[in-house]
C-alpha atoms as one frame of an Amber mdcrd trajectory, in Angstrom:
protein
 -33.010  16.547 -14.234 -30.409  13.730 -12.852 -28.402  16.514 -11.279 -31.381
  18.082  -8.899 -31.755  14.788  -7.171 -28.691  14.232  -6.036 -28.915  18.263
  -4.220 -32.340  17.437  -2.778 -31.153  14.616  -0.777 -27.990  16.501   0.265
 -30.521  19.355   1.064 -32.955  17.170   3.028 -30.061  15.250   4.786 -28.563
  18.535   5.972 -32.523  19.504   7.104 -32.784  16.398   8.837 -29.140  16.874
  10.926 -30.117  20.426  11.563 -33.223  19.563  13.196 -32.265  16.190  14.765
 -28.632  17.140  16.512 -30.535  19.735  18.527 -33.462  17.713  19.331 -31.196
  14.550  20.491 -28.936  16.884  22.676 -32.010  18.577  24.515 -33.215  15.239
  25.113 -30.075  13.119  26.027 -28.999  16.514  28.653 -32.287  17.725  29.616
 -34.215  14.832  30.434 -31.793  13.843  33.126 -32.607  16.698  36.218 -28.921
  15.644  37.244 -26.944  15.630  33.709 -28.040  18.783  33.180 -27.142  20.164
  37.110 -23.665  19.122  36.420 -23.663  21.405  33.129 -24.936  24.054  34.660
 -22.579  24.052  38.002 -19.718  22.902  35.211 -20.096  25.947  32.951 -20.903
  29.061  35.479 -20.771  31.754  33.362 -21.265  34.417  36.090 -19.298  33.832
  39.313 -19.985  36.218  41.886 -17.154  36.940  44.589 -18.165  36.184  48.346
 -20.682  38.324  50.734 -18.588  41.266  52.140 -19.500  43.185  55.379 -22.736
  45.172  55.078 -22.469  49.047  55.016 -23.551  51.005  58.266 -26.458  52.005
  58.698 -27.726  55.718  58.997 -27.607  55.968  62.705 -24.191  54.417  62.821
 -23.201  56.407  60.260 -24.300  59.420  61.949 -22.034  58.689  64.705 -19.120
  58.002  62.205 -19.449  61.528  61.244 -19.601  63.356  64.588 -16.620  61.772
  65.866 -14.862  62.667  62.661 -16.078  66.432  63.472 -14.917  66.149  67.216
 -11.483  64.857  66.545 -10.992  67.260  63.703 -12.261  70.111  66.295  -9.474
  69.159  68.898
């Protein structure tokens, strides 16, 4: 009986740290609107590369095509 004790409290400290660690980080980075900006902005996991020129549009591309046919006529 001596030797379940001394597991229970290793057991229920290890509970204790597994519940409390995440608990005091949410708190300590997410209570702060501006702690957890600079995580975010700090760890970007998806970077996306800059705006490019938009594609024609249907008329213009009409017009793309034509002249392709005229010089390709000539």
């Amino acid at each position: 009986m001596s030797s379940a004790r001394p597991r229970f409290s290793l057991e229920l400290f290890k509970f204790a740290t597994y519940l409390s660690i995440p608990i005091a980080m949410t708190v300590a980075f997410a209570a702060n609107p501006e702690n957890l900006e600079t995580i975010i902005k700090r760890h970007a996991y998806v970077v996306y590369p800059p705006e490019g020129p938009k594609p024609p549009t249907n008329a213009e591309m009409k017009k793309i095509v034509e002249a392709n046919r005229k010089k390709r006529k000539v």
